[in-house]
C-alpha positions in Angstrom: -10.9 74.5 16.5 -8.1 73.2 14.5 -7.0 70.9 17.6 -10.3 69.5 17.7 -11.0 69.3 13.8 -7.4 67.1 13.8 -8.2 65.0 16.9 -11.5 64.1 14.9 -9.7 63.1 11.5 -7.2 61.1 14.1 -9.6 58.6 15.6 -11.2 58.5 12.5 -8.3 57.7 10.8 -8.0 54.6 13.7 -11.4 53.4 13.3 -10.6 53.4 9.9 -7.5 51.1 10.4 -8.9 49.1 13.1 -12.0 48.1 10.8 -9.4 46.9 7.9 -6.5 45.1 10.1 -9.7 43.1 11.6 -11.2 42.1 8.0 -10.5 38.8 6.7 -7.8 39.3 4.0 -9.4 37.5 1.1 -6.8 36.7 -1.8 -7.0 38.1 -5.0 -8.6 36.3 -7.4 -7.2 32.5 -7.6 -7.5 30.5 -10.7 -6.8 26.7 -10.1 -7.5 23.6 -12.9 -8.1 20.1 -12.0 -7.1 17.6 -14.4 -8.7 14.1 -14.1 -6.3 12.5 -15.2 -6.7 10.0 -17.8 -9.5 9.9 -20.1 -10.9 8.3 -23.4 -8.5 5.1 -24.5 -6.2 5.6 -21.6 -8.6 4.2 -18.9 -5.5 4.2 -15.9 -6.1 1.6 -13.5 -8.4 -1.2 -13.7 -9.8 -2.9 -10.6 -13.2 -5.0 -10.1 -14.8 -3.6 -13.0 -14.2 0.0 -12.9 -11.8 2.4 -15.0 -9.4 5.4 -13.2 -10.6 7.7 -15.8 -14.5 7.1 -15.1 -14.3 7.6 -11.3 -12.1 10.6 -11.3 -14.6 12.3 -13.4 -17.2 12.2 -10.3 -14.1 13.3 -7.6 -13.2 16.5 -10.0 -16.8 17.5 -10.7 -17.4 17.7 -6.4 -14.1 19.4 -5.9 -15.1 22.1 -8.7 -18.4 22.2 -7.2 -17.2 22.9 -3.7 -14.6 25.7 -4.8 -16.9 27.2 -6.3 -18.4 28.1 -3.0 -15.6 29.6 -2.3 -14.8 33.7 -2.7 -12.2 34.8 -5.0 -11.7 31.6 -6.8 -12.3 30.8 -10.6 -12.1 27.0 -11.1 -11.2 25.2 -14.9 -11.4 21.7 -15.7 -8.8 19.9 -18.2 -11.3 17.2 -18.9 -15.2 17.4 -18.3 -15.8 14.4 -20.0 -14.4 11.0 -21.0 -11.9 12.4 -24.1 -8.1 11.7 -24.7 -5.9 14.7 -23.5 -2.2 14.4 -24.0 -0.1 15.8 -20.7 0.8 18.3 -22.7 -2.0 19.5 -23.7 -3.6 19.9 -20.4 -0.5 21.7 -19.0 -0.9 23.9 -21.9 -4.9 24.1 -21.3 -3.8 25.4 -17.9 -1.1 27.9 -19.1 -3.6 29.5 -21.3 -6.3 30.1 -18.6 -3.2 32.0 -16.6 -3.6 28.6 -13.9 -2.0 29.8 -10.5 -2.1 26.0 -9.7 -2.8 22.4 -11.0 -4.0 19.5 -9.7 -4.4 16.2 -11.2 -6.4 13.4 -10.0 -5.4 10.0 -9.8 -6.1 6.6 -8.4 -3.3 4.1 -7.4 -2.2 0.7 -7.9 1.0 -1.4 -7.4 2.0 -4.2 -9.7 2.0 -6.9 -6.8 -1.3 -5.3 -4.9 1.0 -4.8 -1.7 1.2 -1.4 -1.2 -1.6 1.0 -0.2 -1.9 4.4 1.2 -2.2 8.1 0.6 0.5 10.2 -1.5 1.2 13.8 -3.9 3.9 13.9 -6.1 5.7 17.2 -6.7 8.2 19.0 -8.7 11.4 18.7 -7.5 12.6 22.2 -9.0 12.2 25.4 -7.4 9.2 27.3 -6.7 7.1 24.0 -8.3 8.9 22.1 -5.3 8.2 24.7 -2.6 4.6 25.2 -3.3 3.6 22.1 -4.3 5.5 20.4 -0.7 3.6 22.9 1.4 0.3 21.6 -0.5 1.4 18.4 0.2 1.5 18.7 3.4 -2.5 20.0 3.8 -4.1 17.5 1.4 -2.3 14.3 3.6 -3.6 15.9 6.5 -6.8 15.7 5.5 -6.8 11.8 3.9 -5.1 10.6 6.9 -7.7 12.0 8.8 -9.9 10.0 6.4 -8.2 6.8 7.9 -5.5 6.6 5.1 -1.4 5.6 5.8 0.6 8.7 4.5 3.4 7.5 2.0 4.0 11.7 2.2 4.9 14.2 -0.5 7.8 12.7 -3.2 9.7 14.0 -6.6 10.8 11.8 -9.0 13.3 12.3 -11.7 13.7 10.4 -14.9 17.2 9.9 -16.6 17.2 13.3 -17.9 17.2 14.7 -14.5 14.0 16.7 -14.9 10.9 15.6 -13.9 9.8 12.5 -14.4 6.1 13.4 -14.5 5.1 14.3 -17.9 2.3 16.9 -16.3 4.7 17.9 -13.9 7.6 18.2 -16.3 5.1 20.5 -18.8 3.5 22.9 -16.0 7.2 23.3 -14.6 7.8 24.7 -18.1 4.8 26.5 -18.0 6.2 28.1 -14.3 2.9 26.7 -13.3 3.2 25.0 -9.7 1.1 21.4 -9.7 1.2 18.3 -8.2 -0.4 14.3 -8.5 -3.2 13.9 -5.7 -2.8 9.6 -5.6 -5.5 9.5 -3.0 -5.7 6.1 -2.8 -4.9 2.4 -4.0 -8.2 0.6 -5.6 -6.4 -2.7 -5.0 -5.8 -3.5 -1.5 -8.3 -3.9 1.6 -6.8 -1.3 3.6 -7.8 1.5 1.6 -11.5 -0.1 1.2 -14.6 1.8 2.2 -13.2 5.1 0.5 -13.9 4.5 -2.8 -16.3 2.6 -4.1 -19.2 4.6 -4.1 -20.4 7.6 -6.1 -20.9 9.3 -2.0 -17.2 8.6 -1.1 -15.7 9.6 -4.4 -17.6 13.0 -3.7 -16.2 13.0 -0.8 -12.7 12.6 -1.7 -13.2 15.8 -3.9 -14.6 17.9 -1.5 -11.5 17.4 0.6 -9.3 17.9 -2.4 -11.1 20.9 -2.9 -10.5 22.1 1.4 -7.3 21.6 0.9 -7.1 24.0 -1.7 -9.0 26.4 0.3 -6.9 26.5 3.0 -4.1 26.8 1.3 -5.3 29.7 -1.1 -6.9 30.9 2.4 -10.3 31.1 1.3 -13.3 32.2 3.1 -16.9 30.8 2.0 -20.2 32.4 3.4 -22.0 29.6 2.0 -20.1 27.2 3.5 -19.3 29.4 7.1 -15.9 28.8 6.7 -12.8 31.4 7.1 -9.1 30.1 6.4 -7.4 33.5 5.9 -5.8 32.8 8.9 -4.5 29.4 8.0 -1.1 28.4 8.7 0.2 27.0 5.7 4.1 25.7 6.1 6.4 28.3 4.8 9.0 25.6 2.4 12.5 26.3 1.2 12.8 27.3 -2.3 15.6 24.8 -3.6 18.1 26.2 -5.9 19.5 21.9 -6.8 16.9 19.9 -7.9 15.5 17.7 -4.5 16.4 13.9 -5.8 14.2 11.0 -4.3 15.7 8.8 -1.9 17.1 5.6 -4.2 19.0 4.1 -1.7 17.7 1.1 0.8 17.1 1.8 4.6 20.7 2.0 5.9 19.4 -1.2 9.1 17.4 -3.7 9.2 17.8 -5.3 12.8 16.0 -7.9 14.9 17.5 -6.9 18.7 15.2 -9.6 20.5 12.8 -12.8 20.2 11.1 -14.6 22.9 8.4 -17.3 23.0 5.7 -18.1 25.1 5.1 -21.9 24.5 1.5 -21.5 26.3 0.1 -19.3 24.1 1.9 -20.2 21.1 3.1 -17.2 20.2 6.5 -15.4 19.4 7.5 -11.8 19.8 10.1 -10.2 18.7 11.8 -6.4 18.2 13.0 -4.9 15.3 14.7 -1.6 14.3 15.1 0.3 11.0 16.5 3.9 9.9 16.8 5.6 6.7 17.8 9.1 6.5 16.8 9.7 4.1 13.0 9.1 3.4 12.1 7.1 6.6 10.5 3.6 7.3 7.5 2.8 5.5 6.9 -0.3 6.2 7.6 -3.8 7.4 6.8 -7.2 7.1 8.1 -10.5 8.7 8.5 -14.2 8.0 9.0 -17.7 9.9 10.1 -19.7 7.1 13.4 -17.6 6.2 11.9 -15.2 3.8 10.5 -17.4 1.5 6.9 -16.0 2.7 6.2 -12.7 4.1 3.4 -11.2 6.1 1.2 -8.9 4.6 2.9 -5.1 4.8 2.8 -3.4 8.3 2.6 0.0 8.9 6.0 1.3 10.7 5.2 4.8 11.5 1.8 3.6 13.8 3.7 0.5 15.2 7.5 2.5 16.4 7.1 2.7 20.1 9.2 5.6 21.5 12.3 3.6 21.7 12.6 3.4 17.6 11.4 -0.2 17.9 8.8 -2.2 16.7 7.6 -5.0 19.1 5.6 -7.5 17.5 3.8 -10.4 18.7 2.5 -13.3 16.3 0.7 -16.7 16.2 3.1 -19.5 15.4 1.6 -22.6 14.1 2.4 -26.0 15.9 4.7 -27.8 14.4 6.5 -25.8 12.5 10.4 -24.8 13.1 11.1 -20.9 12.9 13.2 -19.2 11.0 12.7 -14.9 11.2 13.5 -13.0 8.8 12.3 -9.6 8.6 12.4 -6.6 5.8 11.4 -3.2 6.2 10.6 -0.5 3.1 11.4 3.0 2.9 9.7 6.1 1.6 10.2 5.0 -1.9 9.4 1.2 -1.3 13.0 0.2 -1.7 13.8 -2.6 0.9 16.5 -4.0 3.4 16.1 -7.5 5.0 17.5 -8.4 8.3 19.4 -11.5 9.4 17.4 -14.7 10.3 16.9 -15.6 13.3 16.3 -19.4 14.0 13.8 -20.0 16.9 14.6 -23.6 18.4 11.3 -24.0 20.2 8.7 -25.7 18.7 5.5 -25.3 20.4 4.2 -28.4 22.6 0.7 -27.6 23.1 -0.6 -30.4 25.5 2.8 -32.7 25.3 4.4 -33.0 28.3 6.8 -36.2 28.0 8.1 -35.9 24.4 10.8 -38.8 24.4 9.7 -41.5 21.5 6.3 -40.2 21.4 4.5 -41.3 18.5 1.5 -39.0 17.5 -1.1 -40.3 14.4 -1.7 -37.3 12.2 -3.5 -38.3 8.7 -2.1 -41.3 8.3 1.3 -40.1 9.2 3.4 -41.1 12.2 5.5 -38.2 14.4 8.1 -38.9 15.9 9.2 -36.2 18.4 12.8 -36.7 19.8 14.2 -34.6 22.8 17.6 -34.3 23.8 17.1 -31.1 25.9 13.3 -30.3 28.2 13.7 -27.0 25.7 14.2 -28.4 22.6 11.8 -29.8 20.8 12.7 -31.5 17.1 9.9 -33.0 14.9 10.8 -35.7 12.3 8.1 -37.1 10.3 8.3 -40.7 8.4 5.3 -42.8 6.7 3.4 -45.1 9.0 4.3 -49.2 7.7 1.0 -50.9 7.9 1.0 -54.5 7.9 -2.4 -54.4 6.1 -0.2 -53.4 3.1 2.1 -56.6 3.2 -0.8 -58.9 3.7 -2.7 -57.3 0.5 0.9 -57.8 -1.6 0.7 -61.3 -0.4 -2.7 -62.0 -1.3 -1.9 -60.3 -5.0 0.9 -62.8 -5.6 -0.7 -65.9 -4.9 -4.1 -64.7 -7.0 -1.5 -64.3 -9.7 -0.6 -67.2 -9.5 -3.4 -68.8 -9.1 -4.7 -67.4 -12.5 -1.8 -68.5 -14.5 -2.1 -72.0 -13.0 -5.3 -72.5 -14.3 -4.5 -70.8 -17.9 -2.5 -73.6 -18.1 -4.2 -76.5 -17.1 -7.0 -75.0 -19.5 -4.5 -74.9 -22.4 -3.2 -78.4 -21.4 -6.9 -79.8 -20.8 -7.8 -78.3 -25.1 -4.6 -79.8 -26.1 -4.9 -83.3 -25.1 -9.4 -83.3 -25.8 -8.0 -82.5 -30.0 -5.5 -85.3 -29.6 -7.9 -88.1 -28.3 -10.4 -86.7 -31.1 -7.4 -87.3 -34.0 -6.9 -91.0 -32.7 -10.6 -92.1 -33.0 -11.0 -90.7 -36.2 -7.4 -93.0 -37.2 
């Protein structure tokens, strides 16, 4: 009887364990706030009409709204409205609600509208570093799946060596881990289309606010979603502070150039490292590096053999002289050596010896020593229709002050006939 009454209590006892190990494991209660950042006379960026301060109002009222579908989750705001906050105050606003997290909002812009892309600052001290990387990490996944160019997870420090983020450098006093969610920059084209509507700002916060999820691993009924069994990085606690790269890319190389007179075109390869916080981006120029192309995106344009090959339209007529630059993870540059591309493309010209070409009242001269080499010198057309008008100028001239004259001379002797009939 006893056998029996402990074999009972046994597999109920395993039932018992089998019905818990298969349970989501739902966190304890998590308490996150989101800061739009900004607010009241500090309007952040400007761009076509429209204040930072106003549009992250609408992205941290949907990602509230979607944690809050969220079990175990209580959700605070900094700023619900447009009022000045210091960065102090809201890391204290977040201290005070016991904040296991903050996250504030932000918008981008650079001060020559080149760069653009996706990217979270972080502490770079301890715990704040290690939490706030493996965040990182999750939110970028999601806005590059939006379509956005991960400039990745970055510290800064300022010359005290702490952080250089005053909301950062507060909450790290706090112990409160937080980091700056730049989704996106309002000033360039390739970062259009996720921003300037009231639907896509929502949208931004509703991924701010599953990337939260997931990393809390939170389950929503409402939503049908379960991420208790996310896999969220497991980062290195630092015991030094982790410095940002300030050093340039350690090469900047163009390996090869070719041209394909036909098409007009010219392609070339180019390789970059840095160690440190990788290759950005690049850029490239014909006239020596007095213009550059718009900034290319490295990390989708590396081929497997560390190289960029790039092909480009070269205008006719023009003498080439490559230069190309690349930027690292902190948008600190390296330029290569030119290059100086002798071909200058023929289009339709097939004998180039003392060929004179009209162009806008311009005449071309193109000169060839070599079938390969092609050199363009330009000098003004001499019209004869020019020396004929100079002559015709001079002799009206003249003409003019011939007659002044023989008018002056005709008055002179009419009052002197006049005086010897009145004698």
């Amino acid at each position: 009887m006893k056998t029996i009454k402990k074999i009972r209590n046994f597999i109920l006892l395993s039932l018992i364990c089998i019905f818990f190990i298969k349970m989501p494991v739902q966190a304890d209660n998590v308490k996150v706030v989101i800061d739009p950042g900004h607010g009241g006379e500090n309007l952040g960026a400007q761009w076509e009409g429209r204040d930072e301060k106003d549009i992250l109002l609408t992205v941290a009222k949907a990602m509230k709204e979607e944690l809050e579908k969220y079990e175990g989750i209580t959700v605070y705001m900094t700023r619900d409205e447009d009022k000045d906050m210091s960065l102090q105050e809201r890391a204290s606003f977040a201290d005070k609600k016991n904040a296991d997290f903050l996250y504030s909002l932000h918008f981008n812009m650079s001060e020559y509208h080149t760069l653009y892309g996706t990217e979270i600052w972080v502490s770079a001290f301890g715990e704040g570093y290690s939490k706030g990387y493996a965040f990182g990490e999750i939110y970028l996944n999601h806005m590059t799946d939006l379509g956005l160019y991960s400039r990745g997870v970055k510290t800064r420090l300022n010359k005290q060596g702490t952080d250089y983020y005053g909301v950062i450098r507060a909450c790290t006093e706090y112990e409160i881990p937080s980091a700056i969610l730049e989704h996106c920059y309002l000033d360039r084209p390739e970062d259009a289309g996720r921003h300037e509507t009231e639907e896509k700002l929502k949208e931004l916060g509703r991924l701010d606010a599953t990337a939260v999820a997931k990393y809390f691993k939170l389950s929503s009924k409402e939503l049908g979603v379960d991420y208790s069994d996310y896999q969220v990085s497991e980062v290195w606690v630092p015991t030094e502070p982790v410095k940002p790269d300030l050093t340039p890319p350690e090469n900047c190389e163009i390996t090869s150039v070719s041209t394909d007179e036909e098409k007009g075109t010219l392609t070339f390869s180019l390789i970059a490292d840095d160690g440190d916080s990788g290759i950005l981006y690049y850029a490239y120029s014909i006239d020596g590096g007095i213009n550059y192309s718009e900034l290319q995106k490295w990390r989708e344009d590396v081929s497997e053999d560390g190289q960029v090959h790039k092909s480009i339209d070269i205008p006719y007529g023009k003498q080439i002289k490559l230069v190309c630059r690349v930027l690292n993870g902190y948008d600190i540059e390296s330029e290569s050596e030119s290059v100086s591309v002798n071909a200058i493309f023929k289009q339709e010209v097939t004998e180039a010896v003392s060929e004179e070409v009209v162009v806008e009242d311009k005449t071309k001269e193109i000169i060839s020593t070599e079938p390969d080499e092609l050199y363009i010198i330009q000098r003004a057309e001499e019209k004869p229709i020019d020396n004929i008008k100079l002559v015709l100028c001079i002799v009206g001239t003249s003409l003019l002050v011939s007659m002044f004259f023989v008018l002056v001379l005709s008055k002179a002797m009419t009052k002197k006939k006049k005086r010897k009939h009145r004698k």
